[in-house]
GUZALUM-663133 format. One record per residue: residue in one letter; residue number from 1; x, y, z of N, C-alpha, C in turn. Coordinates in steps of 0.2 Angstrom, whole numbers, padded with zeros to 4 digits. Layout:
GUZALUM-663133
LUMZA   voza   domar    n.c1    n.c2    n.c3   ca.c1   ca.c2   ca.c3    c.c1    c.c2    c.c3
LUMZA      a     NUM       X       Y       Z       X       Y       Z       X       Y       Z
...
This chain:
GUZALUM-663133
LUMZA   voza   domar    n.c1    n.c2    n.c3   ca.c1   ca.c2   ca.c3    c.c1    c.c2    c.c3
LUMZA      x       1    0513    0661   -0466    0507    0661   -0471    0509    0666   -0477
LUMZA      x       2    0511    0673   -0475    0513    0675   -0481    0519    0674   -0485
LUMZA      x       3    0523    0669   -0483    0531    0667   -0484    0527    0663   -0491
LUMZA      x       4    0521    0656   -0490    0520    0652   -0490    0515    0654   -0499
LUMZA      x       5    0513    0660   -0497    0508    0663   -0503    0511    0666   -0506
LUMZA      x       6    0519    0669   -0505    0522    0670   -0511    0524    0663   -0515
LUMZA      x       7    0527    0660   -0513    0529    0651   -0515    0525    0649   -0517
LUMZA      x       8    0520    0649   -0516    0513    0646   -0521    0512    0651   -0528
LUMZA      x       9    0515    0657   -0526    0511    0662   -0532    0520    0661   -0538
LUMZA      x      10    0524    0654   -0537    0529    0653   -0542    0534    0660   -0539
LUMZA      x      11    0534    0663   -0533    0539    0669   -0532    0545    0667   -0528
LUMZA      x      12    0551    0670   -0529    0556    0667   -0524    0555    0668   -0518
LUMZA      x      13    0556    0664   -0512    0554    0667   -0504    0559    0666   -0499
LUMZA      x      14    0559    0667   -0496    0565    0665   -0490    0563    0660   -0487
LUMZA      x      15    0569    0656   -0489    0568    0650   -0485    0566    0647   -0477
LUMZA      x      16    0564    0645   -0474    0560    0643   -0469    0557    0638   -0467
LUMZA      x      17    0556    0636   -0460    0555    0630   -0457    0551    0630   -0451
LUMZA      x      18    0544    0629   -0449    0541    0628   -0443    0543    0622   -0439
LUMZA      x      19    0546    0624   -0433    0549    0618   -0430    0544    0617   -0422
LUMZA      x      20    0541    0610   -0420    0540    0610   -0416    0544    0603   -0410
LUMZA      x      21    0549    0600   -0414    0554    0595   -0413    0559    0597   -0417
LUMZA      x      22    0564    0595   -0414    0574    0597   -0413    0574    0594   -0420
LUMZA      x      23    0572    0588   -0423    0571    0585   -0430    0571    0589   -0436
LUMZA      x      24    0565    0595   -0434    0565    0599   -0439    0567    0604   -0441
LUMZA      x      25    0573    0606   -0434    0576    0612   -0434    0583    0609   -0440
LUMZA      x      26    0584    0602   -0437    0588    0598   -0441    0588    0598   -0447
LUMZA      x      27    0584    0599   -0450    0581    0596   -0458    0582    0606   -0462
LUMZA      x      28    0581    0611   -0459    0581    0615   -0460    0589    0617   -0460
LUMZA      x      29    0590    0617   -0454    0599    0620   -0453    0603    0613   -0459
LUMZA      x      30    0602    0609   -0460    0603    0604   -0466    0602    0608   -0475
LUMZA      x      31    0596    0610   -0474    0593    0613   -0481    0595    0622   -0481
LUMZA      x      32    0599    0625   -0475    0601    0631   -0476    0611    0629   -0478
LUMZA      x      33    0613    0626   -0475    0620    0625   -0475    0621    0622   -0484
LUMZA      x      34    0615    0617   -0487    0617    0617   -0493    0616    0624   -0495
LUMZA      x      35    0611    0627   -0496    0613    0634   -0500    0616    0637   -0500
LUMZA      x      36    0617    0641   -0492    0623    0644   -0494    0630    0642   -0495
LUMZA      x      37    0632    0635   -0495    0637    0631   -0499    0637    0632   -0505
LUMZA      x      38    0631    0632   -0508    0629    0632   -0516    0633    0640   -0519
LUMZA      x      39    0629    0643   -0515    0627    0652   -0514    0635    0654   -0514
LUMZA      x      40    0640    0653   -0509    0647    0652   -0507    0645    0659   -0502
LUMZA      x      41    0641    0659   -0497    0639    0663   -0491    0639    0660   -0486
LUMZA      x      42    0642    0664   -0481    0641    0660   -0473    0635    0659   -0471
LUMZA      x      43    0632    0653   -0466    0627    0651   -0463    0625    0659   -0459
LUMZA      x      44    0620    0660   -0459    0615    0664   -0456    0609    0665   -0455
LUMZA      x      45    0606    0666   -0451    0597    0661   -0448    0593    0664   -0444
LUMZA      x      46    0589    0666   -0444    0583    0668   -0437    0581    0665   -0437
LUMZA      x      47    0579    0662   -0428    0574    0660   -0424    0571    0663   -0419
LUMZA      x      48    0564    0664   -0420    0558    0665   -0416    0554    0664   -0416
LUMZA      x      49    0548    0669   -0411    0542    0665   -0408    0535    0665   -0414
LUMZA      x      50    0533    0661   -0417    0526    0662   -0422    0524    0667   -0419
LUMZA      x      51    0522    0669   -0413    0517    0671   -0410    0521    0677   -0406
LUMZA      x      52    0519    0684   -0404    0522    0688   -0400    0525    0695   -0402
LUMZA      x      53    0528    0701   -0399    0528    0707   -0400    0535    0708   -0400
LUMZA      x      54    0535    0714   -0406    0543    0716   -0408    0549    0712   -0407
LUMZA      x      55    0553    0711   -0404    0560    0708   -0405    0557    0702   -0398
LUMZA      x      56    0552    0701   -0397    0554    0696   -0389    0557    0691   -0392
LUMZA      x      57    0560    0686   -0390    0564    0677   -0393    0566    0677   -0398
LUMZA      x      58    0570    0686   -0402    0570    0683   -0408    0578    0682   -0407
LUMZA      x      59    0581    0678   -0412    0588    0675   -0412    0589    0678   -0417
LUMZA      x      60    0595    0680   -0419    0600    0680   -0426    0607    0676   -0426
LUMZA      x      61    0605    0671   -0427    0611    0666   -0428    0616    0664   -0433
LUMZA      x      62    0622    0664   -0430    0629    0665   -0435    0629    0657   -0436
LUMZA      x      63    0627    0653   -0434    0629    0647   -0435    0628    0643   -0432
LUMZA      x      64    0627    0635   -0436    0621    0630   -0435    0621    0628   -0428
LUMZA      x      65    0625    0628   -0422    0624    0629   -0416    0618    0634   -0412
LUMZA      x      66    0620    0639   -0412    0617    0646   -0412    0609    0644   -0412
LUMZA      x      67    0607    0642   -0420    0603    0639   -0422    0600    0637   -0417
LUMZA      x      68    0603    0630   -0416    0600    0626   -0410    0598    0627   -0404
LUMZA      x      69    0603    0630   -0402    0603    0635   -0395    0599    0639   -0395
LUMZA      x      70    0596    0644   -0399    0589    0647   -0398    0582    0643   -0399
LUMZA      x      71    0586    0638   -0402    0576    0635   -0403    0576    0629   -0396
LUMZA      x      72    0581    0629   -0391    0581    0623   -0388    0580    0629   -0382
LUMZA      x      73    0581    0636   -0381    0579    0640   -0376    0570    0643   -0377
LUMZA      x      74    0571    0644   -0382    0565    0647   -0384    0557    0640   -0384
LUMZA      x      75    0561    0637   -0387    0554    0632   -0385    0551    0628   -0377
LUMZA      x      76    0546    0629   -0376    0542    0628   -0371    0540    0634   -0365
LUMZA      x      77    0543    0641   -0367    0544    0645   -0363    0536    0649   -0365
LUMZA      x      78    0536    0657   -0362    0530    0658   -0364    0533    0665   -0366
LUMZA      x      79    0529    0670   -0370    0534    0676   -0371    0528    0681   -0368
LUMZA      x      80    0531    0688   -0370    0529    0693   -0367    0521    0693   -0367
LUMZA      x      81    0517    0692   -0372    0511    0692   -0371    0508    0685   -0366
LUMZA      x      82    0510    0681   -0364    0509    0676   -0359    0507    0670   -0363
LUMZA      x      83    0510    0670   -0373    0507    0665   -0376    0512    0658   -0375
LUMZA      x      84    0513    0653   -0375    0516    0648   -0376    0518    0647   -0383
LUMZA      x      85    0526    0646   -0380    0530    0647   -0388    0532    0638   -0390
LUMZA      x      86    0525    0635   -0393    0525    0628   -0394    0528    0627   -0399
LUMZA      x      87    0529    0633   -0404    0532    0633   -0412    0536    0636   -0413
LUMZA      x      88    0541    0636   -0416    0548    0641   -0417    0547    0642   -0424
LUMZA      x      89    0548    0646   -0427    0549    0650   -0435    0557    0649   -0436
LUMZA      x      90    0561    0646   -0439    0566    0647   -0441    0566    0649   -0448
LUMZA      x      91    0571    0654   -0451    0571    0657   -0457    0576    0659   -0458
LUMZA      x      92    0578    0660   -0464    0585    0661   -0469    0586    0671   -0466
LUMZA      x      93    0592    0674   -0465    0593    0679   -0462    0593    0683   -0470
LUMZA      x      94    0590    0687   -0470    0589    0693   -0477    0595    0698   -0474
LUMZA      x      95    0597    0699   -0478    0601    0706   -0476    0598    0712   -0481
LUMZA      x      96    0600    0718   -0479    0598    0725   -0480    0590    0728   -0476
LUMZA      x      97    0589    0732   -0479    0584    0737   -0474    0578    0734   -0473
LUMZA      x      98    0573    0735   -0470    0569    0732   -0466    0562    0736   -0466
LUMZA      x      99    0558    0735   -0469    0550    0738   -0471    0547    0735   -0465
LUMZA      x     100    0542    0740   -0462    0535    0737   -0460    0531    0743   -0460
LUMZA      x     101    0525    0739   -0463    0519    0743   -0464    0512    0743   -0460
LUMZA      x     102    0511    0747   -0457    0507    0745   -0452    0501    0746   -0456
LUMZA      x     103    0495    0743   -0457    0487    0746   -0455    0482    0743   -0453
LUMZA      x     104    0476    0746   -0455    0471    0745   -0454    0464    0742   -0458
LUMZA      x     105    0461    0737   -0457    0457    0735   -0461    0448    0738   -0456
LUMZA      x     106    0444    0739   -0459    0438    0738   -0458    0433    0739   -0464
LUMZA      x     107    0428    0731   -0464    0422    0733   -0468    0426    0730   -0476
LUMZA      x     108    0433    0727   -0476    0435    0726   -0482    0437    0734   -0484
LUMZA      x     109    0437    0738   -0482    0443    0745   -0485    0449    0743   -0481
LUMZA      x     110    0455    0745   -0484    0461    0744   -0480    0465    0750   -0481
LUMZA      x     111    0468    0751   -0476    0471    0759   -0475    0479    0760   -0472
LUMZA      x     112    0486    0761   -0476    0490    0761   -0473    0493    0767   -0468
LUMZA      x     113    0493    0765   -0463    0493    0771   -0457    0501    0771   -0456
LUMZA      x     114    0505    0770   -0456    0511    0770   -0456    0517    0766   -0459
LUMZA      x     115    0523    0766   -0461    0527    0765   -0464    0534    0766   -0460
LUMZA      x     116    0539    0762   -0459    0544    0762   -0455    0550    0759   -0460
LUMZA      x     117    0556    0762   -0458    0561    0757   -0462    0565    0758   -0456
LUMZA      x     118    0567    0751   -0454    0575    0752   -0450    0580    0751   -0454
């Protein structure tokens, strides 16, 4: 959703795919290899769960097999919090460092409680 509200707001976003059939993981690994062909960068890709806690089912895939092979392991399993992983997130792999911003909302005040870089 947030990928999806930059994109609408005319901003560049990382490219991405919600796949619930092999079909659409196709059409995605299809729409990443022309970029990075265009790009002249190797294929590189995550696959994981919509739904679920820290690194559970996440993939980092070197290449459009890879690819496959995490969304054909990862789909119909359940993950750590006992959700069913009906939908896989496939996404174009970002490289450099890695923000997360934890916080908290109530009542419409929002409050940043913590900040992390890997």
């Amino acid at each position: 959703l947030q990928t999806e509200t930059i994109r609408a707001a005319g901003l560049t976003a990382v490219h991405q795919a919600l796949a619930e059939e092999k079909d659409q993981v196709e059409t995605f690994i299809a729409g990443m290899v022309a970029s990075c062909n265009k790009a002249g960068i190797p294929f590189k890709a995550v696959v994981k769960p919509v739904e679920g806690a820290g690194s559970d089912g996440v993939s980092i895939c070197n290449t459009e097999d890879e690819a496959r092979d995490a969304f054909n392991k990862l789909k119909g399993t359940q993950n750590l919090l006992g959700l069913d992983n009906y939908q896989v997130l496939c996404q174009e792999y970002l490289a450099g460092d890695e923000y997360v911003v934890d916080t908290v909302s109530r009542n419409g005040e929002h409050k940043v409680v913590a900040i992390w870089k890997y």
